[in-house]
N, C-alpha and C positions, 0 to 999 in steps of 0.2 A: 504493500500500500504506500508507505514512504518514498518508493521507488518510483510508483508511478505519479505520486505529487511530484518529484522533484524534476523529475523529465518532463512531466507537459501541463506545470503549473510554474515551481520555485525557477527554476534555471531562464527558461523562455523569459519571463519577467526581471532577473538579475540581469541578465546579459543584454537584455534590451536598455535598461537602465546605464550599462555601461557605455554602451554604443553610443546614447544619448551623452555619457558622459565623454567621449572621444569627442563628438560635434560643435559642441557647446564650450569651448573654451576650457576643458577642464571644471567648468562651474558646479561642485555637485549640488547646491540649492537650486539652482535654477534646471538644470537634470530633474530632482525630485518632482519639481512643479510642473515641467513639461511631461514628465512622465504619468502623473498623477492627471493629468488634461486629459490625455491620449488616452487612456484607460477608463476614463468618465467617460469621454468620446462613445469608444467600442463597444460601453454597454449602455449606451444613452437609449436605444430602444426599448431595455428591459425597464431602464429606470424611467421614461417616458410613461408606458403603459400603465406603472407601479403607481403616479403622481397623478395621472387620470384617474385611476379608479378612485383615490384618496382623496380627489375632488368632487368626485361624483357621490363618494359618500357623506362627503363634507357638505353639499348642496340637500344632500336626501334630512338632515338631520332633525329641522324642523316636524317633517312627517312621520319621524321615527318618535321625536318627542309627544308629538300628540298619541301613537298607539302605546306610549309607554304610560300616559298617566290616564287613556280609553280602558287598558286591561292592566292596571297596576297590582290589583288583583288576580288576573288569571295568566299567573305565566308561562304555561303551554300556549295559551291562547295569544298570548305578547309575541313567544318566539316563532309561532305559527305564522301571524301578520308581518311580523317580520322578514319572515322567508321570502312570502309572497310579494313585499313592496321588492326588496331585493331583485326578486327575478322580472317582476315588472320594466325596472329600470334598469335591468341588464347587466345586473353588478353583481360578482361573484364575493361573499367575505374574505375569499382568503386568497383576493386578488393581489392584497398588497404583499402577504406573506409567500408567495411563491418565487417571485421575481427578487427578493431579499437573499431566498436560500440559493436561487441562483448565482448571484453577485458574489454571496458569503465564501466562498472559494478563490475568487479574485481580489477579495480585500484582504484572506491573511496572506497571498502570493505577494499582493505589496505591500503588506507592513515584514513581509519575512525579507523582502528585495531590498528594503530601505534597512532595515536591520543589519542586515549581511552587509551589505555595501561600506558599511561606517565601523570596522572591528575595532575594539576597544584593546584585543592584546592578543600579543603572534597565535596565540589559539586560533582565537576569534579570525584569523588574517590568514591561517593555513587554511583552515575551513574554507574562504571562501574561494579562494583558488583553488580548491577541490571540483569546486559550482561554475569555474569558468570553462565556456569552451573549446580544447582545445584548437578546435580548428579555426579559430580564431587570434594566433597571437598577440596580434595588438592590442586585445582586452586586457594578457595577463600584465604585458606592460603598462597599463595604468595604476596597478594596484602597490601601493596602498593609494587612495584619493588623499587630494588636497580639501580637506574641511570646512574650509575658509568661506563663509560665505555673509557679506553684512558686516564684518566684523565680528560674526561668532564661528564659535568652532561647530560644527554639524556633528560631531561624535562625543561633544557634553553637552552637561544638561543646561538648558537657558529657560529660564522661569518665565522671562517674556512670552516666548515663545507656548509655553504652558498654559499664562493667563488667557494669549490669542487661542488657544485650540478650544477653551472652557467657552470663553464670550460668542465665538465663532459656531459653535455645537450647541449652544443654550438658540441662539438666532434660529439654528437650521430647525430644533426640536418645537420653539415657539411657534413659529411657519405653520409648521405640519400639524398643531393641534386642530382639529375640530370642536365646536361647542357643543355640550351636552346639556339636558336637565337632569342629569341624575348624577347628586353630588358624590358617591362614594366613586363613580368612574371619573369627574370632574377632579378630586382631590386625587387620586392615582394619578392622574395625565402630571397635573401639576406639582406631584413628587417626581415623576420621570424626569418632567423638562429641568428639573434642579439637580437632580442623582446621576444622570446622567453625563453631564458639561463638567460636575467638581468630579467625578468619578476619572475621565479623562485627561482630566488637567494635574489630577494626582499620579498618576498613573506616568504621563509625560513629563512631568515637573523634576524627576530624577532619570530619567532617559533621555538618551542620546539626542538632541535636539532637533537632528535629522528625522527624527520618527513623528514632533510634533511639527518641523513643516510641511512633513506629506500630511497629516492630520488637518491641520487646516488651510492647504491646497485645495483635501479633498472637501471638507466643511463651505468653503468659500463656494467652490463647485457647485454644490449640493444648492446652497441659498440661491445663486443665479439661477439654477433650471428651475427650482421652484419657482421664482415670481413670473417666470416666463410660463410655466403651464399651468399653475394654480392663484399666483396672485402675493399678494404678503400672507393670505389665511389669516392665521392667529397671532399675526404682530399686527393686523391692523388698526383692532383697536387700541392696543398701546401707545402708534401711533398718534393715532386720534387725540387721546388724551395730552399728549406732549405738545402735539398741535395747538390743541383749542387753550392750553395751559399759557403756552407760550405767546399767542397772539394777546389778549387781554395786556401781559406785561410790556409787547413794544406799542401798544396803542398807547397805555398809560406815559410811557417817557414820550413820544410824539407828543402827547395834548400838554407834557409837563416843559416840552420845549419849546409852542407855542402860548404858552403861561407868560414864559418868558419874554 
């Protein structure tokens, strides 16, 4: 099984990485990010499909909230109508979860890509010369990579880089919420969208720095395709509130300027 990840999951994506790193000026941040693109890219279909259905249940929710407090009482009867609007409007549940598990093999290929690429000690550095192609030489000649990227090193850890993966992933998790009335699933979502963003940023905050810029490369990603097929979602009204907060106080200094 290992064998077969490494062959036509871990290697294909290291070595691509590295090619990117040959092109690119030796830049491995700017590698990460290009590489992290190109792989959004390639599954942008699966993840297209994924963000429709998400919308479409996000639009149904209103309808959903009425048969939840019609049969609040009768919950065969609740999950029964349920089914039914579902298949009405052509939405499968676990439309969003199919296309995820898809993905889910391509996202530890590149966090194990960006991982290997940055070794921390000649272990770590035999290893991945292990994972380069031979019939590629000029790959092995790149290695070890130049780290350098911004002024940080890609193979320590940079808190910054941490803070962004948390802010960056709380954004994407906000996005995708849908509204519900039913506060026990309401206060779940919005334990997610918190455990989630510190869970990662802890997680990065003592890793290799490199792993939190593909992290929010890929985050950053993620938010652009959202508000292209689905909108802001669940930041909109946050925004809203910063909006309508914010107007009132430059009204107030205008009329405090023509006082004057």
């Amino acid at each position: 099984m290992t064998q077969l990840w490494n062959t036509y999951i871990f290697r294909p994506m290291l070595n691509g990485l590295l090619f990117l790193y040959s092109l690119l000026g030796h830049n491995v941040g700017l590698s990460i990010i290009v590489f992290t693109v190109l792989v959004r890219l390639l599954t942008l279909p699966i993840t297209q499909k994924q963000m429709r259905s998400a919308k479409a249940s996000q639009d149904m929710q209103p309808k959903l909230q009425e048969l939840q407090k019609k049969y609040k009482d009768n919950k065969e009867k609740l999950a029964e109508e349920q089914m039914k609007l579902y298949r009405e409007h052509g939405i499968n549940p676990l439309g969003c979860l199919v296309p995820t598990l898809i993905q889910f093999p391509i996202w530890i290929g590149l966090y194990q890509s960006v991982s290997n690429a940055l070794p921390g000690n000649p272990l770590q550095l035999l290893n991945l010369a292990r994972h380069i192609y031979v019939q590629f030489p000029i790959l092995s000649s790149l290695v070890p990579l130049n780290a350098s990227f911004l002024g940080l090193d890609l193979g320590r850890p940079a808190p910054i880089l941490a803070i962004l993966v948390g802010i960056t992933m709380w954004v994407q998790q906000k996005m995708m919420a849908t509204p519900t009335a039913d506060a026990q699933q309401q206060a779940m979502t919005q334990s997610m969208q918190l455990t989630m963003p510190l869970m990662f940023a802890w997680f990065t905050w003592n890793a290799a720095s490199g792993l939190a810029l593909y992290f929010v490369a890929t985050n950053i990603m993620g938010v652009i395709q959202q508000y292209f097929v689905i909108g802001l979602g669940g930041l909109a009204p946050l925004l809203g509130k910063l909006t309508s907060t914010a107007k009132p106080a430059r009204q107030k200094g205008k009329g405090n300027g023509q006082k004057k």
